[in-house]
C-alpha positions in Angstrom: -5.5 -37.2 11.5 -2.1 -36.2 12.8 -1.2 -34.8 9.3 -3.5 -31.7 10.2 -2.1 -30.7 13.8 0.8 -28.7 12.5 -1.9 -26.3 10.3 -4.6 -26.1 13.9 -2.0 -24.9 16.3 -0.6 -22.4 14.0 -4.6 -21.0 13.4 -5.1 -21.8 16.8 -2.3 -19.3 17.7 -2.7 -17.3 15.2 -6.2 -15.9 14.8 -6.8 -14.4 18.3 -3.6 -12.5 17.4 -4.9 -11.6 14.3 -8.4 -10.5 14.9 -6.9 -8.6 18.1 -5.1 -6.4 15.4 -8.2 -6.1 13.6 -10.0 -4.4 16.2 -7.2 -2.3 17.4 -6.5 -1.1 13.6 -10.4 -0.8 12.5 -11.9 -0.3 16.1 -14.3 -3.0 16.3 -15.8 -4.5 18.8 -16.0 -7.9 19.7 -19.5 -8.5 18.8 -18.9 -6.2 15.6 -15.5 -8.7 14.5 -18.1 -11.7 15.6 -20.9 -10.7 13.0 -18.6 -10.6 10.0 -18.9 -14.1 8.2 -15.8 -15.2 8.1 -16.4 -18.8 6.7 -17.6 -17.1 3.6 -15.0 -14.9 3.3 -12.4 -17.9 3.9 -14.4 -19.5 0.5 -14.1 -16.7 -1.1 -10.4 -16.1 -1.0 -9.4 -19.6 -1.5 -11.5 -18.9 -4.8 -9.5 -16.1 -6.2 -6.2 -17.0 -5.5 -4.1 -14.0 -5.2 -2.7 -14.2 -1.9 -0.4 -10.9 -1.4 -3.0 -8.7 -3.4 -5.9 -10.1 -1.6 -3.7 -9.9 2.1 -3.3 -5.8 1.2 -6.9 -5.5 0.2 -8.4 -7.3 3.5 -5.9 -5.4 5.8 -6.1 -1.9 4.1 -2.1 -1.8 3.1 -2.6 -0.9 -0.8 0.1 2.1 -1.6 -2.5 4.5 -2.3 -1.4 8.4 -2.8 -2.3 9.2 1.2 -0.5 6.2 2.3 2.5 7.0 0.2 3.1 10.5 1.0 2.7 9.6 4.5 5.6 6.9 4.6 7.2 10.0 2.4 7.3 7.9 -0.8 6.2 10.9 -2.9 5.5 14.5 -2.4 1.7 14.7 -2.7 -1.5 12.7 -2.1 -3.6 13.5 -4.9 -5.7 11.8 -7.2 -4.3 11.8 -10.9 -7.9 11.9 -12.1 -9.4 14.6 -10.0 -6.4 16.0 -8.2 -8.0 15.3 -4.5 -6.9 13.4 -2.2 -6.5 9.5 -2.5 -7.8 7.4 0.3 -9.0 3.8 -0.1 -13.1 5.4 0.0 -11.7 7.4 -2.9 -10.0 5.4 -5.2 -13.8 3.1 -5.1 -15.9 6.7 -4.8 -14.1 8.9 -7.7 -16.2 10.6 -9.7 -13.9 10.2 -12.9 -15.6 8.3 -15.9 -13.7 5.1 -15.8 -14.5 4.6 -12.1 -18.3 5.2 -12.4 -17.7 2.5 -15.5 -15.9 0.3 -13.1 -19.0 1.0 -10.5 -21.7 0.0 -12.4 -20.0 -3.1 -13.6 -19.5 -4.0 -10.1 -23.3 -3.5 -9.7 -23.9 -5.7 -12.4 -22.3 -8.8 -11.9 -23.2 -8.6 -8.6 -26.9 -9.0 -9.9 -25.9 -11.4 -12.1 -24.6 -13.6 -9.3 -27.3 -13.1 -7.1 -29.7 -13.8 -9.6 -28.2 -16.9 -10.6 -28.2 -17.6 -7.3 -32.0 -17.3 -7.2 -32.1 -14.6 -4.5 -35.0 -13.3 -3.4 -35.6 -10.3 -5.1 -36.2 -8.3 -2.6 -32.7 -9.3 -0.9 -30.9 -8.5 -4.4 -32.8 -5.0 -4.3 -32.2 -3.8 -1.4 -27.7 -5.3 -1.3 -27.4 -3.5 -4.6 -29.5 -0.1 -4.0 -27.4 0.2 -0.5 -24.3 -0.3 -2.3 -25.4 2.4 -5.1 -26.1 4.9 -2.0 -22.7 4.4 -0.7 -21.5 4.9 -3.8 -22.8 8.4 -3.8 -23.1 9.7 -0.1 -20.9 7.4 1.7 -23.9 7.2 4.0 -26.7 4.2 4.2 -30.0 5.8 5.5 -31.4 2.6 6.9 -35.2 3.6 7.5 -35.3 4.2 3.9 -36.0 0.4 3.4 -38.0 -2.2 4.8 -37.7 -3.1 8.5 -37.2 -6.6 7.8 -33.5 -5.8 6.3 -32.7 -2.8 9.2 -30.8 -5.3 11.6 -28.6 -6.4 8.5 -28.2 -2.7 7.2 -27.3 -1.1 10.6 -24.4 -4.4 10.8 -23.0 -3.4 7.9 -22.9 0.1 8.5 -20.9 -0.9 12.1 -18.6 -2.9 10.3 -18.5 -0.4 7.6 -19.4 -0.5 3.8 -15.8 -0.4 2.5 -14.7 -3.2 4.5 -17.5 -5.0 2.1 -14.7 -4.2 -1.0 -12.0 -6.2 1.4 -14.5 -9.1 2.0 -16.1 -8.1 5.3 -20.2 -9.2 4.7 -22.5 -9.0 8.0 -23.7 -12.5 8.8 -27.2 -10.9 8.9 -27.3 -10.8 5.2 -26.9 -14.7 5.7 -29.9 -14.8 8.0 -32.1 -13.4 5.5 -30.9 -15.6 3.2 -31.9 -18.7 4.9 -35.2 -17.6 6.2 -35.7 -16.5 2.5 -38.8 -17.3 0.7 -37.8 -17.8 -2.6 -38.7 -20.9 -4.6 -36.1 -22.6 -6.0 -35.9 -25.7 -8.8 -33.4 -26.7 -6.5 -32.9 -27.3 -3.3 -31.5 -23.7 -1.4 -28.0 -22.9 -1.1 -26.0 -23.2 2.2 -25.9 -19.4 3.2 -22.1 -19.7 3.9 -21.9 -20.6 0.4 -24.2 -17.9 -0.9 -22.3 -15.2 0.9 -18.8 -16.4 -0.2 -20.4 -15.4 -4.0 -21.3 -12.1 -2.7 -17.7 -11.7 -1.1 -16.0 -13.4 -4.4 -17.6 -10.9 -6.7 -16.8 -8.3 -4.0 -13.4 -9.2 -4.1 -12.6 -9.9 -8.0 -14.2 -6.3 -9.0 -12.3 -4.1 -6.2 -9.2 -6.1 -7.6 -9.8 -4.9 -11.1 -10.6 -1.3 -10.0 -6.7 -1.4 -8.2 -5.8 -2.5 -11.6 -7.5 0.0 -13.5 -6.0 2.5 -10.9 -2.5 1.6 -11.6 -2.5 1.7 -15.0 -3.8 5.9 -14.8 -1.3 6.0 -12.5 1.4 4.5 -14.1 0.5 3.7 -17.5 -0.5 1.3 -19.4 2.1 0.3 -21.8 5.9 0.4 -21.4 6.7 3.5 -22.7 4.1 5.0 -20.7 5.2 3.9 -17.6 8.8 4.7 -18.2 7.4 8.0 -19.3 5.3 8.7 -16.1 8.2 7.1 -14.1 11.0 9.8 -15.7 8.4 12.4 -14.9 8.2 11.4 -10.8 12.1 10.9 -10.2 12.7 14.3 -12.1 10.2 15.2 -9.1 12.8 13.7 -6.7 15.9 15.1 -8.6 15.0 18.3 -8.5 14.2 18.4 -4.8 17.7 17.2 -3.9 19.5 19.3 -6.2 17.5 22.2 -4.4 19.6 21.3 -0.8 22.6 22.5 -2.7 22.5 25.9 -0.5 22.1 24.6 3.0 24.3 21.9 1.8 28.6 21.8 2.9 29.9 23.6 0.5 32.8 20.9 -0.3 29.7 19.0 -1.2 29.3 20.9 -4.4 30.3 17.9 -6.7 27.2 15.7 -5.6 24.6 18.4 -7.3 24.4 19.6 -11.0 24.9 22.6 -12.2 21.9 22.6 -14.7 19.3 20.0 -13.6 16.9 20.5 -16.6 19.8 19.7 -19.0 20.8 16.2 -17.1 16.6 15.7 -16.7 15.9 15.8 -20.4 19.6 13.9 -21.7 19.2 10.6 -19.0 16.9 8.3 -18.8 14.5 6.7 -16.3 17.1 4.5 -15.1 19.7 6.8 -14.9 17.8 9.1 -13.1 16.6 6.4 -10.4 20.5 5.3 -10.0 21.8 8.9 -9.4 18.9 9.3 -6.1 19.9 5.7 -4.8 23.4 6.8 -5.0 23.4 10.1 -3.9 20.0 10.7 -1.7 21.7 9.3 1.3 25.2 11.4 0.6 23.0 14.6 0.4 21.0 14.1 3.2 24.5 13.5 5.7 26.1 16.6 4.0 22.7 18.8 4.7 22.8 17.4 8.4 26.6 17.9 9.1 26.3 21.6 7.5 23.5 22.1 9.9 24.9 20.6 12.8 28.3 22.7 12.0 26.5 25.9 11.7 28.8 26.4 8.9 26.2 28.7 7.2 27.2 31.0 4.3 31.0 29.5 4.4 32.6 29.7 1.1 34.4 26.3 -0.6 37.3 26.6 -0.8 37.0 25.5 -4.7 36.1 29.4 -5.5 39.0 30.0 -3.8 41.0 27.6 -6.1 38.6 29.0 -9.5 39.1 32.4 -8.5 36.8 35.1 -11.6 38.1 32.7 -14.5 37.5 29.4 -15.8 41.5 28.2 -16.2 40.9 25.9 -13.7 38.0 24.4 -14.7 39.0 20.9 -15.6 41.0 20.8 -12.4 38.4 21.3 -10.3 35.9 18.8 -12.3 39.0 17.1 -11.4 38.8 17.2 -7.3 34.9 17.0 -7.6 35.0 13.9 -9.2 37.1 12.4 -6.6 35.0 14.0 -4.0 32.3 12.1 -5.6 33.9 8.8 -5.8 35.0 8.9 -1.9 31.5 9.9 -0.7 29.8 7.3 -3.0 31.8 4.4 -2.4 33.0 5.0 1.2 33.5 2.1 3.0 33.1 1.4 6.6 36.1 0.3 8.7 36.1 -3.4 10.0 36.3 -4.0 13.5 39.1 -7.0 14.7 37.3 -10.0 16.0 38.2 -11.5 19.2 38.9 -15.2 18.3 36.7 -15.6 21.4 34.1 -14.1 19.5 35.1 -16.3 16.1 32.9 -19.8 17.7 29.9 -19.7 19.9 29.6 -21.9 22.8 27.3 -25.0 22.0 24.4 -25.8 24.5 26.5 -28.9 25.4 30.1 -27.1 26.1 27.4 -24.7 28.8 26.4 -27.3 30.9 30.1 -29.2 30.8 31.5 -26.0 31.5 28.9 -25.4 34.1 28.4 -28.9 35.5 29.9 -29.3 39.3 30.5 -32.6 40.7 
């Protein structure tokens, strides 16, 4: 029994914290984060088994094209397939082919499973057909359907219907399960375990819809990717070489003279080596300049070059050590205090403290 204490007071801590942030980052309720079924959605993930895919799909942290451009990861937000803008309700409601493929399989396993299930038709009819109207309109029109399913329909709506993709199933769905009427050659399922196949399947097709995703995004084979990927950090490359005007002019040697030509004769990895390198050492010398309001000062290098090119290969000369010493500066070391060499232990304190 003691074997099990360790795992309850980290849960026991841990969940009020958690479903705190829940409602502060979804803005639910208490009775809306109360009438999610959260034992069937604990089944469901133990099922799949994809821990830090499944813990960005349930808290709404996949790097979709909004979220992104927001942390300032890439330039735009747009869809690659319909060029508008990529939110989670987007990358599930886009109206390319593939996705309206991927939609319909979702629909249809989802009948499978219920069927297998023996649902009661009328359950199965009315899950998949609100789904398929979400799936459209983003709205549910609840007095469409039967008042029997209303209260089950309006709790889905509160929690919302693309928290359903991250696992979140009203528990009135349960309800109706159990006062079902459906007869079964076996004995009914427990509705925790009937909702945990709703919230599997749920969980398994929105995963493979990511997947899809990523590979239109970034490709499917290698030389796609690296393709796509050259194409996005030429993006980059060409937005930093831009700063070379607003930048201090003794900065020159950081920037290239012709950025197609180093674009088209380096490759992927090159490419993402020169940012990581020099991003940081363009920013500084942008800000500096700035700061210096040294505006339209002239290098002293054109000085040096003069109207000819004799001194070319000297100056590649100095920007090349200009380079090196901005790249691989290093940060002076402070002395350390042999005081501060060894901490004080807990015991030395108290001796040190103790008065008799």
């Amino acid at each position: 029994m003691t074997s099990n204490y360790r795992k309850q007071l980290i849960r026991a801590y841990v969940e009020p914290e958690y479903m705190q942030y829940l409602q502060y980052r979804f803005g639910w309720s208490d009775t809306t984060i109360s009438s999610i079924a959260w034992k069937s959605f604990k089944l469901a993930v133990n099922r799949i088994r994809r821990d830090v895919l499944i813990t960005k799909v349930c808290n709404d942290l996949l790097p979709t094209a909004e979220a992104l451009c927001k942390r300032k990861y890439q330039s735009h937000d747009k869809c690659v397939l319909c060029q508008r803008q990529e939110t989670r309700n987007h990358i599930i409601r886009c109206t390319s082919p593939s996705r309206i493929k991927t939609r319909t399989q979702l629909l249809g396993a989802l009948r499978r499973r219920l069927d297998y299930l023996e649902t009661e038709f009328a359950i199965t009819e009315t899950l998949c057909t609100a789904i398929a109207e979400w799936f459209e309109t983003e709205v549910v029109e609840v007095e469409k359907y039967p008042i029997r399913f209303h209260a089950a329909l309006k709790s889905q709506e509160t929690i919302g219907w693309r928290h359903l993709f991250a696992g979140k199933l009203s528990q009135e769905w349960l309800l109706l399960q159990e006062h079902s009427t459906t007869i079964t050659t076996v004995r009914k399922r427990h509705s925790s375990i009937w909702g945990a196949s709703i919230v599997e399947i749920m969980l398994s097709q929105f995963i493979k819809l990511w997947e899809l995703r990523n590979e239109e995004v970034h490709g499917k084979t290698e030389e796609q990717q690296d393709k796509i990927r050259k194409m996005k950090l030429s993006i980059e490359v060409k937005r930093l070489n831009e700063m070379r005007d607003v930048a201090r002019p003794s900065d020159v040697c950081l920037f290239h003279d012709d950025v197609e030509k180093y674009i088209e004769q380096s490759t992927s990895k090159t490419i993402a080596i020169f940012i990581s390198s020099h991003r940081r050492a363009i920013i500084n010398s942008v800000r500096k300049y700035a700061d210096r309001s040294l505006h339209g000062a002239t290098s002293i290098l054109n000085w040096v070059r003069g109207d000819n090119n004799e001194n070319d290969a000297a100056i590649k000369r100095i920007h090349t050590k200009q380079r090196n010493t901005l790249l691989h500066r290093k940060e002076t070391e402070r002395p350390v205090k042999q005081s501060q060499r060894r901490q004080t232990t807990m015991v030395g304190y108290y001796t040190l403290n103790n008065i008799d």
